[in-house]
C-alpha positions, -999 to 999 in steps of 0.1 A, spaced: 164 -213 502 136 -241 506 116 -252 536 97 -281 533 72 -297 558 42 -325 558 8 -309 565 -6 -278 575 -35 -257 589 -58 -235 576 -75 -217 599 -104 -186 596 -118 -167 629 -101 -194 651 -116 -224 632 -99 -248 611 -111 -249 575 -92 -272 556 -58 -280 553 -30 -283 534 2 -317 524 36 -315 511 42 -279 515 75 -263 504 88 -228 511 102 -206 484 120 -173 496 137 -149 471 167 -137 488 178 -107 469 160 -71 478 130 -71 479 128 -97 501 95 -122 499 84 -152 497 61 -178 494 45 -211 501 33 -238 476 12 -270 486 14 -303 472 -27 -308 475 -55 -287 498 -85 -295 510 -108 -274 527 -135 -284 555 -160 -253 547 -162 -224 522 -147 -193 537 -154 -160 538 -122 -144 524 -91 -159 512 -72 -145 538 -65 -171 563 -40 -182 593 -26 -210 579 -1 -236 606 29 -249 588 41 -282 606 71 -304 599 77 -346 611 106 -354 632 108 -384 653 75 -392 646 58 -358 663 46 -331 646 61 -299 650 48 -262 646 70 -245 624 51 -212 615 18 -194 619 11 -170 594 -15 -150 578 -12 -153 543 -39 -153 510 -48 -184 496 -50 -185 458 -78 -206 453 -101 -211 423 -136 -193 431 -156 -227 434 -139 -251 454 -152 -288 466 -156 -293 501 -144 -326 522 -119 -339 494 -83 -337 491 -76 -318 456 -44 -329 445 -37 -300 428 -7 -273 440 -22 -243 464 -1 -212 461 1 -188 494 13 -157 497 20 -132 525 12 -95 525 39 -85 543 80 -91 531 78 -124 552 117 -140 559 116 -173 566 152 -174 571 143 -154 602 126 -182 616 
C-alpha cells in the first residue's frame, strides 16, 4: 500500500523545526506489521535536540491542505545538517511502534 501527500511538519516540544515535500508512505502488510515514510527533500528551521520528532503529514485536495497524520516517528538524518535550505535529498522516518496506516 502507498500513501502519498505534498508537505509536512516537523515539529519538537510543540515548535516547528523544519519540514518535509513529496512524502510517500510505505507499509509492509504481512506480519509484522510496519511501516514507514520517505521524503522527497527536508529542510529543517533549527538543529534539534533528538531525532525523535512529531512530524504532520498533509495532503492537497481542492486546493486546501489537509491533515492526514500526526505521528511521532525518528528522523534518519545525517549528524550535521544545514539549517534554512531545502536538501533535496530523500529523509527516511520511521515509527517505534507497529504503525498501520491502513488504519487511518
Amino acid at each position: 500500500m502507498r500513501l502519498t501527500g505534498e508537505i509536512g511538519k516537523i515539529v519538537q516540544d510543540g515548535k516547528q523545526v523544519g519540514g518535509i515535500r513529496g512524502w510517500t508512505v510505505f507499509v509492509q502488510t504481512k506480519p509484522p506489521i510496519y511501516s514507514y515514510v520517505v521524503a522527497a527533500g527536508y529542510w529543517m528551521t533549527e538543529k534539534i535536540a533528538s531525532k525523535v520528532v512529531t512530524v504532520e503529514f498533509y495532503s492537497q485536495e481542492n486546493g486546501a491542505m489537509n491533515l492526514v497524520c500526526d505521528k511521532e516517528g525518528t528522523l534518519e538524518l545525517p549528524e550535521e545538517y544545514v539549517l534554512d535550505k531545502l536538501i533535496l535529498e530523500t529523509l527516511k522516518i520511521t515509527f517505534k511502534d507497529n504503525f498501520d496506516w491502513r488504519k487511518i
